[in-house]
Every structure is written in C-alpha cells, then in structure tokens.
N, C-alpha and C positions, 0 to 999 in steps of 0.2 A: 512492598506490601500493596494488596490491592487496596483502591479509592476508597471502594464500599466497606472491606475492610478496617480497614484506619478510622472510619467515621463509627464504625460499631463498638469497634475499641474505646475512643474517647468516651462513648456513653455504656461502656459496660457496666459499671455501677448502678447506673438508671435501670438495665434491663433486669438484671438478677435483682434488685429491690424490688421490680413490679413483679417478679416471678412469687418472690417467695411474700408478696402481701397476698398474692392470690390464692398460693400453697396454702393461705389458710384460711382462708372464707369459699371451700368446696360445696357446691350445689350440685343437684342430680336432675337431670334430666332437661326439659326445654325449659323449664322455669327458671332462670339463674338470676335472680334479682341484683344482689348485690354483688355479683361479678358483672354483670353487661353496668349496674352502674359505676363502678372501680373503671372499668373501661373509657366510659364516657366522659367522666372527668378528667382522666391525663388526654384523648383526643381535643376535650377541650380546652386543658392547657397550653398544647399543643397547636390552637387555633386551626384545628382539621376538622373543616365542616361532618357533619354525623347526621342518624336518624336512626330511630326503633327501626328493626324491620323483623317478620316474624306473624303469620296466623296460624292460629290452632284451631284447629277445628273442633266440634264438637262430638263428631266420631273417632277423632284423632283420640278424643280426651277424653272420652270413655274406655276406647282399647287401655289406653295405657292404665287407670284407673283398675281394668278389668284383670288386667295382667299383673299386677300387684307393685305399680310405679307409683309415687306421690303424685297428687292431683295436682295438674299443671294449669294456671285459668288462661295462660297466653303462652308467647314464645319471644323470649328475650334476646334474639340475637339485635346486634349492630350492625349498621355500614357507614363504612367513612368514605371519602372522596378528597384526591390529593391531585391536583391540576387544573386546567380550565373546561375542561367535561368535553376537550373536543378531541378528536384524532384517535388514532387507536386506546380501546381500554384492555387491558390487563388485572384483573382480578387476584387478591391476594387474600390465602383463608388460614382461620385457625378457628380450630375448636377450646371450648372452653367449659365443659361441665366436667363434675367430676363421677365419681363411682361410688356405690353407697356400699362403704368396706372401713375398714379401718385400719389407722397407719401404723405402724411400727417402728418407723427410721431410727426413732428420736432424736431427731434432729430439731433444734431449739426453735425451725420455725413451722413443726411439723402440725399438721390440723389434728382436732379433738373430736372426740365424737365418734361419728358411724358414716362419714361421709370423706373421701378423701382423694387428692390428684395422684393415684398410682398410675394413670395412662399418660401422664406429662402435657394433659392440655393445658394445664396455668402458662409452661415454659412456650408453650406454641403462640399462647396471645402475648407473653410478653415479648419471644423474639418478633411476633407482628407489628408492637406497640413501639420498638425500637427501630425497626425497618420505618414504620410512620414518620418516627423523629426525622431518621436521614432524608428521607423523599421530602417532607416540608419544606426541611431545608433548602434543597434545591429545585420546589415548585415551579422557579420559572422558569428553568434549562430546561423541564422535562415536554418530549413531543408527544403528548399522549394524557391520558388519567390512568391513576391507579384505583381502582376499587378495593376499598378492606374489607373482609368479612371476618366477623367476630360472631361463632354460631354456638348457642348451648345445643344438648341434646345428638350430641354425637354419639352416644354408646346406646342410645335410643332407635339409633338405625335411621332418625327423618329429620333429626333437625334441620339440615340444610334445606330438605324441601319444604320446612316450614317458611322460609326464608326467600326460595326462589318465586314461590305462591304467592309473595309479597314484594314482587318486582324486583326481587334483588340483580338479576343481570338486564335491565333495564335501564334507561335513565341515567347515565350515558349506556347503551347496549355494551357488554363485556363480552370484546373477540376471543378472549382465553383466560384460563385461571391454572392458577398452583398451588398448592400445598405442603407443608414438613412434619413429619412424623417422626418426633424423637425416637432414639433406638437406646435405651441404656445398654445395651447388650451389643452393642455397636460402637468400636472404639473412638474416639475424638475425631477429627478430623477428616473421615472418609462420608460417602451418603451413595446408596445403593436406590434404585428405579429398576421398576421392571417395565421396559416395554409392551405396548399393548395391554391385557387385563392385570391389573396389579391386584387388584384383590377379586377376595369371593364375592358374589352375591348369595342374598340370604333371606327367607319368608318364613315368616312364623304363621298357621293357622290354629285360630283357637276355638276351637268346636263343643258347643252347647248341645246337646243331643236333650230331647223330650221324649219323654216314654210314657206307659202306664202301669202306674206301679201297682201292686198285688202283693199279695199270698203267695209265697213259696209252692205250696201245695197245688195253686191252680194257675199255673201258668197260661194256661191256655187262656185266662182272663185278662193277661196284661200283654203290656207292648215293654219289652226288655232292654233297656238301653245299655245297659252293662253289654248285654251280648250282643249290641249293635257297636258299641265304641270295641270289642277285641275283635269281631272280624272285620270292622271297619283297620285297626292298626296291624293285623297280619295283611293286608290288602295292600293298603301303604307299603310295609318294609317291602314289598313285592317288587313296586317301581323301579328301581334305582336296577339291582340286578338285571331285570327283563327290559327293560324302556332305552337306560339310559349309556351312552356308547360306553365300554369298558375303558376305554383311552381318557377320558374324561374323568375329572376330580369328583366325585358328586357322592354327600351323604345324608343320609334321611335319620331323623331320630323321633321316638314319640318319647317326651322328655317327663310327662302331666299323664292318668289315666284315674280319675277319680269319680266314683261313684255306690251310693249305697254307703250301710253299714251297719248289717245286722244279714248275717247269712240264713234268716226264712223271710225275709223282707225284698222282693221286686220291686226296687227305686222307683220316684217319678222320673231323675232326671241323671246324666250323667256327660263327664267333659274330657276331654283328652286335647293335648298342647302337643302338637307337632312341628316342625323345623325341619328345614333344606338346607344346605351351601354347597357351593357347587362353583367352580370358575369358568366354566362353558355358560355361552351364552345360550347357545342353545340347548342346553337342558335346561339353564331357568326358566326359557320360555316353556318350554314344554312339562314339565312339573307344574309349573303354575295353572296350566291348563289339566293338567291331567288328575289333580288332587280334586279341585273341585267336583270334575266328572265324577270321580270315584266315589266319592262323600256322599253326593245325590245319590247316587246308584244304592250305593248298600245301606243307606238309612229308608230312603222309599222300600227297597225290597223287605225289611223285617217290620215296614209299618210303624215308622216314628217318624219325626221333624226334629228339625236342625235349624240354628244358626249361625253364622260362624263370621269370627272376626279374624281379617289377615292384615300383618306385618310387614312391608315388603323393602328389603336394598338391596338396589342395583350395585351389580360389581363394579368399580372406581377403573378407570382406562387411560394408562397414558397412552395421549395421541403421538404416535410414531411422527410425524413432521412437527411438531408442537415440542417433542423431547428430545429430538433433533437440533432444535434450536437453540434448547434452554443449557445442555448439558455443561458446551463448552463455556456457559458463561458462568455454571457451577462451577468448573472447573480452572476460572479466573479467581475463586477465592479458597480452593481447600487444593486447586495443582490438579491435573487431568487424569493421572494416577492415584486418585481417592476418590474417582467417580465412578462405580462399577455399573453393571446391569445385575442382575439378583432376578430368579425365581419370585414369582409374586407371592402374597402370604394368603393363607386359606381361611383367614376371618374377616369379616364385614367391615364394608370404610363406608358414612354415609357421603362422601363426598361425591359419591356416585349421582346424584342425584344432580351435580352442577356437570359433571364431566359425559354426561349422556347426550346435557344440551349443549355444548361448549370445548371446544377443544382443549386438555387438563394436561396437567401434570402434579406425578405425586413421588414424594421420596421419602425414606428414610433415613435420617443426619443421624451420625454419630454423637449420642450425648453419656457413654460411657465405658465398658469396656467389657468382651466377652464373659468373665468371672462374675458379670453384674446379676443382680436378682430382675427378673425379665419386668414387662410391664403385665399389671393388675394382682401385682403379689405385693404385700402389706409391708415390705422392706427396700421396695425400690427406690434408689436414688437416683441423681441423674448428676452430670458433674456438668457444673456452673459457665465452666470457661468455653461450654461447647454456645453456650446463648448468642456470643455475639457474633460468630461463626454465621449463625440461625438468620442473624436480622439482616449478616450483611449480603448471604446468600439470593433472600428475598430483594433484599434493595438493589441487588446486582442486575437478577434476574428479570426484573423490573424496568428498568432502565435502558438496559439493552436491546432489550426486545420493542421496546416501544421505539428506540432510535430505528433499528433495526424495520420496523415498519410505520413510520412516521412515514407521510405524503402517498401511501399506498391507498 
C-alpha cells in the first residue's frame, strides 16, 4: 500500500467525522462563518499555522445582493501553511460552501433547512483537513511548503478571487496549485483530468435599462425599455451563431426579461439577465467584448440608459507540464490504470481564477458510482471510503512534487 495511503487510512475515522460535522452546518455563498470557523479550529488543533484570507468588495456585494444571493459583509476563506515557507510552494484547494437547495438523503447526518452540501464541498475540506494531518506530521522531511486553501463561495463563481485579492498566492509565492472534485457518479477508486481547458468559462450580465414611461396611447412620449430590452435579447442570441466559430462549445441564454405590468402602461424601467459558457478561450474573450458593444449600441439607438452589472469565471486549465507531473503520482495511490484523461465538463469551476495565475491542476476522484444521483440533485450521496483515497492523493501529490523540485 502506498505511504500517503496508509497514513490516510489510520485517520479515516477523523476525515468522514470532519465531513459529515460540516454536511451539517451548510452556508451559501462567500459568507461561511461557521464552516471557515469548524475549519480553523481542527488547523489549530492540528498546530498549522492559519489566517482569514478573503476581501469583498463592495461592488462585489451589491451584484450578488442584486442577483438575489444573501448579503455577504466579508469573505470567509482560510489559508494554512505546513513547512518552513522556503523552497518551492505547492498549493492545495478546497471549496467549502454549500447550495441553497434542500436535502433529501436522509441520511442521519443530513442538513435541515434550505441550505445543503449537494456539490460535496464539506468532503473536499475535510479530505483537505486530513491531507493537513499527514503533511504536519512529516513537516520536517518536507522540501518545500504546502499552502491550504479553504474557499467559500465557489458556486458563486469568485470566491477564489476573493481570496487571491488577498494575497492568497503570496507570502510564501505558490509555483502551482491542485484541486479534487468529487464525482458521485464516478466509481471509487478511479479520477478523470482533462488536459488543458477543464472546464467552461462563464459571465453573467445584468442589465438595468431606464426608459420613459407613458401612456400606451402616446407612445411617441416615452422612451420604451421593454422594446429596447427584446431587441436588445434578439441581438444577443445573434452572437453565438454569426461571431462565434461553429467547432467551438459556446452558448448564450437570456435567462431574466422583466419589465412593466399593466399592457396600457409604458414602464419607467426594465431588466434582463443574460449568461454565456463557452470552453474556448477565445470566445470568452471576444463575447465579453462584444456584449457590451452591443448593449451600448441598441440602448443609445432607441434613446434610454443602462447599467449593467457583470459576473465573470474564467475557465479552470490544467497545465499540460504541471499534469504531467502530477498524474503519475496520482497514480502511486489509486494504480495508473484508474487515472484517465476525460473530455472537460461544460459548467463553471471558480478555480479559474488561481489557475490563470499559476500553473493548476484539477480532477475529478471517484466518490461513487455511475447509478449514483449526480451532483446538485437533493439525493446525492457520496460513499465515505472514497475520503481517504482524497487526503492521500493530496498528500501524495504534495510531496512529491516538491521533492521532485526542491534545490530548483
């Protein structure tokens, strides 16, 4: 059995208890009070140095506000530090908020309420919180530091760049970071990566239109924002078709189109929510650019004003020499025959936001079985034995790679 292995085994009991305290104290969004403090407490049981890390902005925290998220006053993420802060740093992440949904499992240590871990971030921090254990342990073999990151606000799309905004790859500076993404739908023992773009990226625009509102009857007296937000969204769905290359993933939705409400009544004002993902780089780029052009254009031509608030994550990339590296050492704890490559997945990871600056790597581990209920459906489960699999892959991965470039 492998090293990292064996030491994740002897504390599997520790990890699946820290899983399932977390399974039930779910929070939403960047605000995760009493999960970053559940965290903080076992690191410092643990005697691994920590700190807040995490700004929110206050345009940050009106979008989301605006968008119909609970108001968040900060951003709760952790970082821990496990070495003497010299020599290469290696970065290790997990998300940790939850979904505001409600569970079904019933499973005796299932959360109550309207808030719930159906994405398996509780199991990400605790196989994080377990890999901690191992590394402490052997603090002073290791050539290198590990950075932990513990981030709310992942299904938010920015948590992590709440985080980065706040020196998170600084202080020791972090040469590379990884991450695990349980799969319930993904048998035990295997973990799929997609080289290069692993996931989508994705922008949300939310568009305020001003108008002047009127009389049905005298049109000509007002500024019409209803008829400025529908040729503004046949405009949009235009994009994607005509712009954007046909070989290329890319889709556009206007998901929001609200305005008025009363048909002899010309509104003051009117709003439409729109969305992209796309796994070409270069169509994020150029959507991004070309949505606002378009906005300008057809609200100036029917004579209104606009403001508009945008969403934005970047698509998550593993770096081809970075996954390279890492694979075969995955493949020192689940066998090289349970380490595939996989098509990337077409929804948002904000991890994007550490892997832009930083050479990444990202997977999806095995923590159930094709027959399983997927992730963000009110019955998923995730089977337990896959956890310490989780910590020791991390702690593997960790290890080696810093030996592997220690004195470089």
């Amino acid at each position: 059995m492998n090293e990292m292995l064996e030491k994740a085994r002897a504390i599997e009991q520790q990890i699946i208890a820290d899983r399932r305290c977390l399974h039930q104290i779910p929070e939403v969004g960047v605000y995760t009070p009493k999960t970053a403090e559940y965290v903080k407490q076992r690191l410092g049981e643990m005697g691994i140095e920590h700190r807040d890390c995490g700004v929110h902005s206050q345009e940050d925290r009106e979008k989301m506000v605006f968008a119909g998220y609970p108001d968040a006053p900060t951003s709760t993420g952790v970082v821990g530090l496990i070495g003497k802060g010299e020599g290469p740093c290696i970065l290790l992440r997990a998300d940790m908020d939850g979904l505001p949904m409600e569970e079904t499992t019933g499973l005796d240590f299932a959360s109550k309420g309207n808030t719930a871990h159906m994405c398996g971030h509780d199991a990400h921090a605790a196989m994080l919180l377990g890999a901690a254990r191992i590394l402490k342990d052997m603090e002073e073999q290791l050539p290198g530091t590990v950075k932990l990151m513990f981030q709310p606000g992942e299904e938010m799309g920015y948590g992590s760049r709440t985080m980065v905004e706040d020196g998170l790859l600084e202080n020791p500076k972090v040469d590379a970071a990884m991450a695990l993404h349980v799969g319930p739908q993904v048998e035990v023992g295997k973990l799929t990566y997609s080289p290069g773009v692993a996931s989508g990226a994705m922008a949300t625009f939310i568009i305020s239109i001003q108008g002047k509102g009127g009389h049905s009857s005298e049109p000509q007296k007002t500024v019409d924002p209803v008829n400025i937000a529908t040729q503004l969204c046949s405009a949009l769905n235009l994009l994607i078709p005509r712009e954007v290359d046909p070989e290329a993933f890319a889709t556009l939705t206007v998901g929001a189109l609200n305005g008025g409400r009363a048909s002899n009544i010309i509104p003051d004002t009117a709003e439409i929510m729109v969305s992209f993902r796309t796994l070409s780089p270069e169509a994020y780029d150029h959507l991004l650019q070309r949505i606002p052009e378009i906005l300008d254009h057809y609200v100036k031509a029917w004579r209104g004003t606009y403001s508009v608030r945008v969403l934005k994550t970047p698509s998550t990339v593993c770096d081809r020499q970075f996954s390279e590296e890492l694979v075969p050492f995955v493949g020192q704890v689940l066998g090289e025959e349970n380490v595939l490559p996989a098509p990337p997945m077409k929804g948002a990871e904000d991890f994007g936001h550490v892997t832009r600056l930083v050479p990444g790597f990202y997977a999806f581990m095995g923590a159930g079985s094709p027959e399983g209920y997927p992730l963000h459906n009110p019955n998923m489960v995730l089977d337990e034995s896959a956890f310490a699999l989780g910590s020791a892959i991390l702690a593997n991965c960790a290890v080696e790679w810093l030996k592997k470039h220690a004195g470089q």
